[in-house]
N, C-alpha and C positions, 0 to 999 in steps of 0.2 A: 695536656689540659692547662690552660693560662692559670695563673696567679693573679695577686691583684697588691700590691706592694702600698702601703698608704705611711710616708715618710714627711715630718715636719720640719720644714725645712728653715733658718733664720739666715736673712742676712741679701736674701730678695729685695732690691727696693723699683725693680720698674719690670715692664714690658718685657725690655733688653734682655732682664736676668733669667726671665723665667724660660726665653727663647733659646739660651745657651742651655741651661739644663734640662730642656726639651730635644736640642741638637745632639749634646752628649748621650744622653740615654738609649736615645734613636740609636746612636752608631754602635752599642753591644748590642750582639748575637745574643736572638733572643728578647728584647723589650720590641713589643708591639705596639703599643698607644704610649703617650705621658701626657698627663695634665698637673701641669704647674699652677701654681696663685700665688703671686708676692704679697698679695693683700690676707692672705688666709695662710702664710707661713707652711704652704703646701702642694707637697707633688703626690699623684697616683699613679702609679703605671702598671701596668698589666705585660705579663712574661711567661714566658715556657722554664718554668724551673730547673727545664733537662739542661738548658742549653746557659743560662745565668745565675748567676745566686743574687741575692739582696745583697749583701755584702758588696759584691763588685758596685751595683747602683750606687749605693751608699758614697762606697769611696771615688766613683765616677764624679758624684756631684758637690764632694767634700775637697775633691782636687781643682775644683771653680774659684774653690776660696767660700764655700755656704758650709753652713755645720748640718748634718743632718743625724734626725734621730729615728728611729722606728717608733710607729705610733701615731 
């Protein structure tokens, strides 16, 4: 059964940013959708818990160079 991960993300300023942490998330086993907002300091994505943890996302989108929190 999906999750639903709602992570605030700083450090977005365009289009381009939100498209890399869209690419990256995509490619762990496991996240099925992501919608990013550079405008709104946020990404949501939706996951099979079996197969990802949050933590890995996290540190996915924290190895971009963005800080992300849970929340």
């Amino acid at each position: 059964m999906a999750r639903t991960l709602h992570l605030k993300v700083t450090g977005m300023t365009c289009g381009h940013c939100e498209s890399a942490v869209k690419r990256t998330l995509m490619k762990l086993d496991g996240v099925e959708s992501v919608n990013a907002s550079h405008a709104e300091n946020r990404v949501v994505a939706s996951y099979d818990p079996a197969r990802v943890a949050p933590e890995a996302m996290r540190s996915a989108i924290e190895s971009l160079g963005y800080r992300a929190e849970q929340g």
